[in-house]
BAMAR-202249 format. One record per residue: y, z, x of N, C-alpha, C in turn. Coordinates in steps of 0.02 Angstrom, whole numbers, padded with zeros to 5 digits, always signed. Example, Ala and Ser with C-alpha at 12.3 -4.5 7.8 and 13.67 -1.06 7.14 Angstrom:
! BAMAR-202249
-00284+00390+00660-00225+00390+00615-00165+00390+00660;-00112+00354+00642-00053+00357+00684+00002+00394+00645;
//
This chain:
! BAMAR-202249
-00626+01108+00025-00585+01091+00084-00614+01029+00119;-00689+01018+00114-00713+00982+00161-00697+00913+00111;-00717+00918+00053-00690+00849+00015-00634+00831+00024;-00572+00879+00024-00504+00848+00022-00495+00823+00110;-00534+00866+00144-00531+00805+00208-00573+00752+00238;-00603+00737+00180-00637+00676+00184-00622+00625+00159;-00573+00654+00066-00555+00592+00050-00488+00578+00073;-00456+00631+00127-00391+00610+00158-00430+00548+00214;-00451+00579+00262-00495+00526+00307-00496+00463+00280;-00539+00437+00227-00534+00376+00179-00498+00352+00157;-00434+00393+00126-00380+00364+00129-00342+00332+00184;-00340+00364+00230-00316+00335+00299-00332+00300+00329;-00419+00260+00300-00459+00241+00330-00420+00164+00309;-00423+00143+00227-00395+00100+00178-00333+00070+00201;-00277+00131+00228-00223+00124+00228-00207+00071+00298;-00260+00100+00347-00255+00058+00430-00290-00001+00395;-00336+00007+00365-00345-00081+00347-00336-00117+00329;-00285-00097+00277-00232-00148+00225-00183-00146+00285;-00147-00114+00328-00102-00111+00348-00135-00177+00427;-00181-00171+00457-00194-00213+00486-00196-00299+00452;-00222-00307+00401-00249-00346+00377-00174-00382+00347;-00129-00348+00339-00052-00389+00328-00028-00390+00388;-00032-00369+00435+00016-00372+00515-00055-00452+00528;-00099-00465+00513-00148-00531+00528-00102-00584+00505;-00104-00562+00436-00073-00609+00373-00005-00638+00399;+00040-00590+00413+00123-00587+00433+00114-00648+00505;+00073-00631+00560+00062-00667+00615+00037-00739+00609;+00006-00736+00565-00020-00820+00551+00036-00855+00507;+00075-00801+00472+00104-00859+00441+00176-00861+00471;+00198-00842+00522+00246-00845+00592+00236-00895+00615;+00172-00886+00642+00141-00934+00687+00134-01024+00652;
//
C-alpha cells in the first residue's frame, strides 16, 4: 500500500512538472 502511494505521489509529482514546464513553454512563446 505504502509503495502504490508513493509511486502515485511521483507520479503526480512528474505530472505538475511537465504540466508546469509547458504552461512556461506556451507563455514564452505568446509572448
Amino acid at each position: 500500500m505504502t509503495f502504490i502511494f508513493g509511486l502515485g505521489g511521483v507520479t503526480f509529482f512528474l505530472i505538475s512538472a511537465a504540466f508546469v514546464a509547458l504552461c512556461e513553454r506556451l507563455r514564452e512563446g505568446g509572448s
